[in-house]
C-alpha positions as CSV (number, residue, x, y, z in Angstrom):
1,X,-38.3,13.1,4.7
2,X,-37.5,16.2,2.6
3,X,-36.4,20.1,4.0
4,X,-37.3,23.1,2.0
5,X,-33.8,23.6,1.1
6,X,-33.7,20.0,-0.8
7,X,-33.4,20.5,-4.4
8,X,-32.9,18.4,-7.3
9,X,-30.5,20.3,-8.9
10,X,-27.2,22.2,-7.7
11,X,-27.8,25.8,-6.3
12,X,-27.3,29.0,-8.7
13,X,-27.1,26.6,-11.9
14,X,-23.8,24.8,-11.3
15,X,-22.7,21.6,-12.8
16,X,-22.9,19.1,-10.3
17,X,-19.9,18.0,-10.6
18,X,-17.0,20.8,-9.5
19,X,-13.5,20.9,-9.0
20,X,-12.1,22.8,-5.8
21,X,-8.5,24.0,-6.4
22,X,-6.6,26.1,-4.4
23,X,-3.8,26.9,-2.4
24,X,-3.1,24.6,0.5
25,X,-4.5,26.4,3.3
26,X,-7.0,27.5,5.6
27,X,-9.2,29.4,3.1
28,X,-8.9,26.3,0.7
29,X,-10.3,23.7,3.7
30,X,-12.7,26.4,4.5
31,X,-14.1,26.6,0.7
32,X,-14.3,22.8,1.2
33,X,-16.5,23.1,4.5
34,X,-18.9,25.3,3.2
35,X,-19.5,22.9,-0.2
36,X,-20.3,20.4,2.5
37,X,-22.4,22.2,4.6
38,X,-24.5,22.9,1.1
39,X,-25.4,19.6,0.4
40,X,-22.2,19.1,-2.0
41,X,-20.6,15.5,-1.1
42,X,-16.7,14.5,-1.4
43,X,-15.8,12.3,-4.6
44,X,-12.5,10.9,-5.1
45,X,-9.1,11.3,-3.4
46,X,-7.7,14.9,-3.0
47,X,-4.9,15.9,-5.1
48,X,-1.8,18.0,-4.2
49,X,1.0,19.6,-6.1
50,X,3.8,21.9,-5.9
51,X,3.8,24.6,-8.2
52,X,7.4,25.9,-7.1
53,X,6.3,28.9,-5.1
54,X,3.5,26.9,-3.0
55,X,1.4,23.8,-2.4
56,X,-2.1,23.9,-4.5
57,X,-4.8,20.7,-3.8
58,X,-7.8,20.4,-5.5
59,X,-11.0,18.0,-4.0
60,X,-13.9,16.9,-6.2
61,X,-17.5,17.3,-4.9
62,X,-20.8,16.1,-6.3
63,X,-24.1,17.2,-5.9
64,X,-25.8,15.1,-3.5
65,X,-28.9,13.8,-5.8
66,X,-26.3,13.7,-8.7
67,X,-26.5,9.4,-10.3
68,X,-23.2,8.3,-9.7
């Protein structure tokens, strides 16, 4: 079964691979959603770290047909 919105490769000539990173908040797990949504799935652990003034995580996502 395919959609028209399948595609092979990432939208708008990403890498499929990307790096999320950003401060710990609502706009951060909000950025994270919307990779979902897009066809973009979760790889790896999320990291966290304290950069003295705030929190700032960072998520991995891969493009859904990427090999892995």
């Amino acid at each position: 079964m395919s959609d028209d919105n399948s595609t092979a490769a990432p939208p708008d000539g990403k890498s499929p691979y990307r790096l999320l990173t950003g401060k710990d908040d609502h706009h951060f797990c909000q950025r994270v959603s919307e990779a979902l949504e897009q066809g973009w799935r979760l790889y790896g652990s999320p990291a966290i770290t304290f950069n003295g003034e705030y929190c700032v995580v960072a998520q991995a996502v891969i493009w859904k047909d990427a090999a892995h």
